[in-house]
C-alpha positions in Angstrom: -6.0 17.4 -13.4 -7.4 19.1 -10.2 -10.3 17.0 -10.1 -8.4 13.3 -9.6 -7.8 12.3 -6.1 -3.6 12.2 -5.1 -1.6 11.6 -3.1 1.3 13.4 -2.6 4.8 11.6 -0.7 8.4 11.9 -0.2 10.5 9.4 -2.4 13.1 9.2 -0.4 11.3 8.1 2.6 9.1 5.2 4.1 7.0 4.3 6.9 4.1 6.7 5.7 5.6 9.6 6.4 4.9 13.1 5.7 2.0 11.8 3.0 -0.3 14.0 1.3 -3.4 12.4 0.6 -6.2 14.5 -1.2 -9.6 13.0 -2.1 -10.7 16.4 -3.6 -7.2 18.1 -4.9 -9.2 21.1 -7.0 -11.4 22.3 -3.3 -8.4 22.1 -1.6 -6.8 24.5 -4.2 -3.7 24.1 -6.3 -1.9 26.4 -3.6 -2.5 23.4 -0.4 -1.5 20.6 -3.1 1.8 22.5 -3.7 2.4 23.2 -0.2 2.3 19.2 0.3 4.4 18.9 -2.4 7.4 20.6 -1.0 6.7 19.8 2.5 7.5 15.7 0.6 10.3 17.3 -0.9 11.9 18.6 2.2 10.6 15.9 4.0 13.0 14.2 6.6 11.8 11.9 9.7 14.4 10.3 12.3 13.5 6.5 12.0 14.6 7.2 8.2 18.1 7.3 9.6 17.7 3.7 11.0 16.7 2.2 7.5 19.5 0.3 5.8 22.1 2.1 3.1 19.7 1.4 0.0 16.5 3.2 1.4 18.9 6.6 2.3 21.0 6.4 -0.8 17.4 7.5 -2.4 17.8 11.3 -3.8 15.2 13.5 -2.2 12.0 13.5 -4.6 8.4 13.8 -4.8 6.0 11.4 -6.1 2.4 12.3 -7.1 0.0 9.7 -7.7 -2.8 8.5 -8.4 -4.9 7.7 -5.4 -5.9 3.8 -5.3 -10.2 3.5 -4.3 -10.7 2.4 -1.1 -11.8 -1.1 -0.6 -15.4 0.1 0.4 -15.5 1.6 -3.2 -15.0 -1.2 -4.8 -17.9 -3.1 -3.5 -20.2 -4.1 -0.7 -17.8 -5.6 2.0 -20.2 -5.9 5.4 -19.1 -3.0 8.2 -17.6 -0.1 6.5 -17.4 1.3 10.1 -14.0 -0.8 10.0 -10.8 1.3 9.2 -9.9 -1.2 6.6 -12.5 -0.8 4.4 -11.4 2.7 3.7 -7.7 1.9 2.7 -6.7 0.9 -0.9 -6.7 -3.2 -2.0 -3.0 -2.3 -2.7 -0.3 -5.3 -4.4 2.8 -5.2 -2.9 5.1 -7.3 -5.6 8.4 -8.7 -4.0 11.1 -8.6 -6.2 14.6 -10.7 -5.8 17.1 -9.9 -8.6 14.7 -8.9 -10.7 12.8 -12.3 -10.2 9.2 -12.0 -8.8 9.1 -14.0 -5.6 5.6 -13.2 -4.8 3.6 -11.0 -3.2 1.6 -9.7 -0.1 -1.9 -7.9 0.0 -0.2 -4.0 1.5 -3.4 -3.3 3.3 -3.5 -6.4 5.7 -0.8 -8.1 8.3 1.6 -8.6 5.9 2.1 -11.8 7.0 -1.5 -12.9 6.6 -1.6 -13.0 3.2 1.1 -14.5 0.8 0.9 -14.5 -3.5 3.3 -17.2 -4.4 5.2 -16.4 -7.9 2.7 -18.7 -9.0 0.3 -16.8 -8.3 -1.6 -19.5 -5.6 -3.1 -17.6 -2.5 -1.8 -18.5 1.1 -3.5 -17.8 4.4 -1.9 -18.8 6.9 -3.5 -19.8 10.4 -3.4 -16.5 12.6 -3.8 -18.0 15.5 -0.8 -20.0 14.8 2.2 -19.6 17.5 4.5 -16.7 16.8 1.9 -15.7 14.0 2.8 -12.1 14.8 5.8 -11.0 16.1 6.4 -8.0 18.2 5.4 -4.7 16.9 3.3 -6.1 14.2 0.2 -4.6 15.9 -3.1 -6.3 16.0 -4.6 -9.0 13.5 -7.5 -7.8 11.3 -9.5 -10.2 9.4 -10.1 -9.8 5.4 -13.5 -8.5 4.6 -16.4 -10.2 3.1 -15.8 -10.2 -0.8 -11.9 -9.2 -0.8 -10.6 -12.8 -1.4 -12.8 -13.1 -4.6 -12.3 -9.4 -6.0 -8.0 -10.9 -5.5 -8.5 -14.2 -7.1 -10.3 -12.6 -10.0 -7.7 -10.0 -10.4 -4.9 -12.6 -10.3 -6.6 -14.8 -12.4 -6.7 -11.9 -15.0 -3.8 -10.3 -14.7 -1.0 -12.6 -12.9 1.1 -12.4 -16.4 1.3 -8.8 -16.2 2.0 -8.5 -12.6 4.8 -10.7 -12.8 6.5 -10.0 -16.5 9.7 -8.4 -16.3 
């Protein structure tokens, strides 16, 4: 439906590129969502040539989907003048031969945050030397409240994340 926000992105690409993101899909107008949709389609950026053989063996494609609430919307977390309050509390599951290794929390360092298979939440010390490496950009703490929403989460739905 026109009404749900979307986003709109290339399959066969990474790094964020060439994303369509619309909060209000039906006042854009079916004709703007479509336009994004083959712009992903057609989509081609030079630092995709520098991925490795698996990310480029990836048939050109679009994906639409549903857009993930911001953090902001899911509750109260201090400063919402902070540009991390308006991206999604987004999962990223790491999988090794079909195995769940863990996972990291997409919206943060990467590093920052670990999800062991077991589901046990790691911080790790940022201030910590070689905490982050070159071209890792800047550290940015978790908001107030984000921890708890993730424990909660996990503690509900770790089987689920993980099964097979």
């Amino acid at each position: 439906a026109l009404d749900e926000p979307l986003v709109v992105k290339p399959r066969h690409g990474s790094n964020s590129k060439h994303v369509g993101v619309w909060p209000t899909p039906g006042t854009a107008g079916e004709t703007a969502v479509l336009k994004s949709v083959d712009k992903a389609l057609h989509a081609m950026d030079r630092t995709w040539k520098k991925e490795s053989w698996n990310q480029n063996a990836v048939p050109h494609g679009v994906v639409l989907q549903p857009m993930y609430a911001p953090i902001a919307g899911l509750f109260d977390c201090g400063d919402s003048s902070s540009p991390i309050h308006g991206r999604p509390l987004e999962l990223k599951v790491q999988v090794l031969f079909g195995e769940v290794v863990g996972c990291i929390i997409n919206t943060y360092t990467p590093s920052y945050v670990w999800i062991s298979r077991e589901g046990v939440i790691h911080l790790w010390n940022a201030s910590a030397h070689s905490f982050l490496k070159r071209h890792h950009g800047n550290f940015e703490p978790i908001p107030m409240g984000v921890l708890e929403l993730l424990q909660d989460a996990l503690r509900r739905d770790w089987l689920l994340i993980r099964a097979n």
